[in-house]
C-alpha positions in Angstrom: 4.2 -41.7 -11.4 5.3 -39.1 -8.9 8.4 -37.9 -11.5 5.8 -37.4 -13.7 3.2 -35.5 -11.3 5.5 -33.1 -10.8 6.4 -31.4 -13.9 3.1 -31.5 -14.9 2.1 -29.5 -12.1 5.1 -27.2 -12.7 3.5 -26.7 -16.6 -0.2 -26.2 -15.3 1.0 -23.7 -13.0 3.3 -22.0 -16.0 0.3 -21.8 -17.9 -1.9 -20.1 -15.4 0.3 -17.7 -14.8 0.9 -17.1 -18.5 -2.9 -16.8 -18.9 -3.6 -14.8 -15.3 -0.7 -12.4 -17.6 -2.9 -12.0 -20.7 -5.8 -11.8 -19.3 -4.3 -8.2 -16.8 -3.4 -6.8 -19.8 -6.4 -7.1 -21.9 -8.5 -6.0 -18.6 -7.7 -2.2 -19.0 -9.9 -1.6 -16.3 -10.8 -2.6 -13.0 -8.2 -4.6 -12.2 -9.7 -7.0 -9.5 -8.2 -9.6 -8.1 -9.0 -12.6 -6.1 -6.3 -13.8 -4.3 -6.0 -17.5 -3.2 -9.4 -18.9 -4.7 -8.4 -19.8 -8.3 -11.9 -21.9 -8.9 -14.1 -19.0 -7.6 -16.3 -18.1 -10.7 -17.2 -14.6 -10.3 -17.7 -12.8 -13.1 -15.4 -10.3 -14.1 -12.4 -11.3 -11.4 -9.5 -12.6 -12.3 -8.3 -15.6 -9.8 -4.7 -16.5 -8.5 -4.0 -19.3 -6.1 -0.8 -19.5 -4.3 1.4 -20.9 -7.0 0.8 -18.1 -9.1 0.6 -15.2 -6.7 2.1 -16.2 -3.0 1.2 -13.2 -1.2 4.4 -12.8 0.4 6.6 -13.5 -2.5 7.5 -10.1 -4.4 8.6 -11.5 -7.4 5.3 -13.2 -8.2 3.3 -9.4 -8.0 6.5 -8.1 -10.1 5.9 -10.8 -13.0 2.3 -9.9 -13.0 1.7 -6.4 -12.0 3.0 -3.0 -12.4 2.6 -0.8 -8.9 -0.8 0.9 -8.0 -2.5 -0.5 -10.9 -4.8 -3.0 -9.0 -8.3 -1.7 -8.6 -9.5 -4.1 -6.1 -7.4 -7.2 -3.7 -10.2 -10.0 -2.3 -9.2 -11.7 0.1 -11.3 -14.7 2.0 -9.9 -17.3 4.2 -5.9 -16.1 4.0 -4.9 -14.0 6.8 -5.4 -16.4 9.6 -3.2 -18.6 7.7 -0.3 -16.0 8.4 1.8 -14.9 10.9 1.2 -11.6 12.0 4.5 -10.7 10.6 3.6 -12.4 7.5 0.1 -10.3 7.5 1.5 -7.1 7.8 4.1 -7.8 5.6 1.7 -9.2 2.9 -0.7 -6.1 3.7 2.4 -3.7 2.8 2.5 -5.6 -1.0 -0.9 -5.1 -1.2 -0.5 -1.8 -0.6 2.1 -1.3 -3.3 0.2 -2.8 -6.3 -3.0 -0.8 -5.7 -3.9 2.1 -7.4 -4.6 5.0 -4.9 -8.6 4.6 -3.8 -8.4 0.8 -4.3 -9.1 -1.1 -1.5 -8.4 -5.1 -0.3 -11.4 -6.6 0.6 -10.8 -8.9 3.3 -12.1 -11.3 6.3 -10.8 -13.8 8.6 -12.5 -15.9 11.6 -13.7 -13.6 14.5 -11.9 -14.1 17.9 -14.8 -11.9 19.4 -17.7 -13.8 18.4 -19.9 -14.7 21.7 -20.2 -18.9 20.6 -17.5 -21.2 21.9 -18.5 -23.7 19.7 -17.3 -21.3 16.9 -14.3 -20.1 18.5 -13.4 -24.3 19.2 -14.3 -24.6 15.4 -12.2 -21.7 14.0 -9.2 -21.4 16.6 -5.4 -22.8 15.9 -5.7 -26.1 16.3 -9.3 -26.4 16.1 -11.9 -28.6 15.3 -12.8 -26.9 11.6 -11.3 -27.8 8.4 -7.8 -25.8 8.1 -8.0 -25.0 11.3 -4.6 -26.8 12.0 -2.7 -24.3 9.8 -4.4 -21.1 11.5 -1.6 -18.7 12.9 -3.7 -16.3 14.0 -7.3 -15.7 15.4 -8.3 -12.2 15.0 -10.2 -9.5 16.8 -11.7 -6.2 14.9 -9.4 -3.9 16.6 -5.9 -6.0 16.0 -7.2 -6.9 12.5 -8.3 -3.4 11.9 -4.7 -1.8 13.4 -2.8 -4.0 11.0 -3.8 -2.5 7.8 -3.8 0.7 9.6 -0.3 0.9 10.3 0.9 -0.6 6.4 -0.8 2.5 5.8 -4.3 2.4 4.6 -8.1 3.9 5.8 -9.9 0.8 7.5 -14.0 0.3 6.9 -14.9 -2.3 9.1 -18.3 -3.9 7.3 -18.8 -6.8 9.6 -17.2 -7.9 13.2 -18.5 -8.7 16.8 -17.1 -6.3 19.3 -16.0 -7.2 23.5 -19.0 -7.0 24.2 -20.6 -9.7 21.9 -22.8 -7.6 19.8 -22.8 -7.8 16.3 -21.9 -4.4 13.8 -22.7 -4.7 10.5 -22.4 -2.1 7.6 -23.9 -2.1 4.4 -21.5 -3.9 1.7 -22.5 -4.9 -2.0 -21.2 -8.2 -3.0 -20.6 -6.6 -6.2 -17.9 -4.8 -5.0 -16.1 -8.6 -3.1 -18.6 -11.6 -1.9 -17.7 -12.6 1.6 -19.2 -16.1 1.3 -18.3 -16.4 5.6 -20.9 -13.2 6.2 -24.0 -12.4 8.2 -26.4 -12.4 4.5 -24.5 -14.7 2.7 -23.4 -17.9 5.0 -26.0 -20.9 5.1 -25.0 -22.1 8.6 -27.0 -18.7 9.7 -30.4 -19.7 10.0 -33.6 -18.4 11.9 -31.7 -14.8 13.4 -28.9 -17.0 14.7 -25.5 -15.6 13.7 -23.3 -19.0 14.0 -21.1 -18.2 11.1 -19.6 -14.4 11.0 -16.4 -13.1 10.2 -14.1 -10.4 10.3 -15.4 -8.6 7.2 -13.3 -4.7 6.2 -11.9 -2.8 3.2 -8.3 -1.6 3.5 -8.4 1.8 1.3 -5.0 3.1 0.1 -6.1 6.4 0.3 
């Protein structure tokens, strides 16, 4: 059963890929991508998961992309599953596919956030789902500096600071839904912010 599992899987993914393919090029414009969520149904996004675009594997982008012709990268729930050598290096790809003014939407877990129930629930080796497979746990300033130095102009929309308090600028979900945000999370009920994350644009300027 498992010889025949496998290339099956191989095919599906073939397929995807061959479909993600058709579907860039009849897409003149935007180009937006969402990378690592390939059963999130929003409309007018095209969606990868890592066996058809492994952030950190170049040939992938080269098979489906030209250079700076991306419009938009979103990215939930991936960069805490990276080194920090694997984030910047997966920042500086992202940098090369987009078109100059695109941006990567992104947002991990918030190492700043004032609950230690969350920080339990969302730290490596934690008590949350995937938690065992987080490398890294995030603050606004080191998440921020990243993208800074692969080269891009940072707008932080949503991140606690070392002080606890909460900043929060005005995003359209249009433009990238965060599900793990202030507006948009379920688990935030009555005023109380128990689920937050990391929430910026990195804009190749």
């Amino acid at each position: 059963m498992l010889l025949i599992k496998k290339p099956l899987k191989k095919i599906r993914s073939i397929l995807r890929c061959t479909n993600l393919k058709i579907k860039v090029r009849r897409n003149v414009s935007p180009i937006r991508i969402i990378i690592g969520k390939a059963r999130s149904g929003q409309k007018d996004w095209l969606a990868t998961d890592e066996d058809i675009l492994n952030l950190l594997r170049p040939l992938d982008w080269k098979r489906l992309f030209k250079p700076h012709t991306i419009d938009v990268l979103l990215a939930e729930d991936v960069w805490e599953h990276l080194t920090r050598e694997e984030g910047f290096k997966a920042a500086k790809i992202c940098f090369k596919y987009l078109k100059k003014g695109g941006y990567l939407r992104t947002a991990v877990p918030d190492g700043f956030h004032p609950n230690p129930a969350y920080i339990n629930y969302v730290k490596q080796g934690g008590a949350g789902p995937g938690s065992n497979n987080h490398k890294v746990l995030y603050n606004y300033f080191d998440f921020k500096n990243l993208f800074e130095r692969a080269g891009f102009t940072v707008r932080l929309l949503e991140y606690f600071d070392e002080n606890g308090k909460f900043h929060y600028q005005q995003w359209k979900k249009e433009d990238g839904m965060i599900k793990r945000s202030e507006r948009f999370d379920k688990r935030n009920k009555n005023g109380k912010l128990n689920y937050t994350s990391i929430i910026l644009d990195a804009v190749k300027s």
